[in-house]
C-alpha positions in Angstrom: -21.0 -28.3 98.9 -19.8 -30.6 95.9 -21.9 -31.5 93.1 -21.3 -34.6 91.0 -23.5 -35.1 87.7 -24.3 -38.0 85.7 -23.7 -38.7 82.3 -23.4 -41.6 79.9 -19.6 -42.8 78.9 -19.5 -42.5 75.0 -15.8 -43.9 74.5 -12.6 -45.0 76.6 -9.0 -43.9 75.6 -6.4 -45.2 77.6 -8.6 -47.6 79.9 -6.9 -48.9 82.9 -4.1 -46.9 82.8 -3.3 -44.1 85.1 -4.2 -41.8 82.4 -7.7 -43.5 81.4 -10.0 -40.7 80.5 -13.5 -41.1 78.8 -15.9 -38.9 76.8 -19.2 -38.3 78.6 -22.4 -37.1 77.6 -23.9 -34.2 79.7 -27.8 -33.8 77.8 -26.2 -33.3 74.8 -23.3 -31.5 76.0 -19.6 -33.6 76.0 -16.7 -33.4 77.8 -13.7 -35.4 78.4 -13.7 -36.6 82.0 -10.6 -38.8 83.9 -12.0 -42.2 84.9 -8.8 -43.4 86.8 -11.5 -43.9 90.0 -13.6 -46.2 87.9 -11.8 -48.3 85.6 -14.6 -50.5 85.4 -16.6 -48.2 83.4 -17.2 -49.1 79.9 -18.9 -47.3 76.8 -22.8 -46.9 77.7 -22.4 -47.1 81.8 -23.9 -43.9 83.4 -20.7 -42.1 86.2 -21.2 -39.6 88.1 -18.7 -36.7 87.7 -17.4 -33.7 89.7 -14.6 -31.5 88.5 -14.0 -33.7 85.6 -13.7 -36.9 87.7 -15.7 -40.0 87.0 -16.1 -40.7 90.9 -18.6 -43.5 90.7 -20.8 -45.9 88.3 -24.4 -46.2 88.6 -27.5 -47.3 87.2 -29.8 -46.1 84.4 -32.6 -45.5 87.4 -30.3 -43.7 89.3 -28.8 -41.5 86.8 -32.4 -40.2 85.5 -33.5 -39.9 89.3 -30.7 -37.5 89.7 -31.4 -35.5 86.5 -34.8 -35.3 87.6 -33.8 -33.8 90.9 -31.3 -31.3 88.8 -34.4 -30.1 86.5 -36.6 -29.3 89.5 -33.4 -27.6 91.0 -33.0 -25.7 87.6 -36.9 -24.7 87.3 -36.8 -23.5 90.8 -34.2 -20.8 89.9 -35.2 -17.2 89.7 
């Protein structure tokens, strides 16, 4: 099973290019992602991300429905 998480794209470097790659924001945790799949992402746009992919953009309603769904996961846990 794959998991892709959303987060909300800080900055750009690069954009366009074959090496565009993007910081992302996690909950307060960043990480530099590749967003050669979405170059139509721009600074404030919510992506999904698996594996340090930006594989898709998508709305603020989406984006908090998923977190929502990750939090139940997460207070489910043992």
């Amino acid at each position: 099973m794959c998991l892709a998480v959303p987060g909300v794209l800080l900055e750009v470097y690069d954009a366009g290019g074959l090496f565009a790659r993007g910081r992302v924001e996690f909950g307060g945790v960043q990480r530099e992602v590749s967003l050669v799949c979405v170059p139509e992402a721009g600074v404030g746009d919510w992506v999904l991300v698996h594996a340090g992919l930006a594989i898709a953009v998508i709305d603020a309603a989406a984006a908090a429905a998923t977190r929502a769904a990750l939090a139940r996961l997460d207070e489910a846990a043992p």
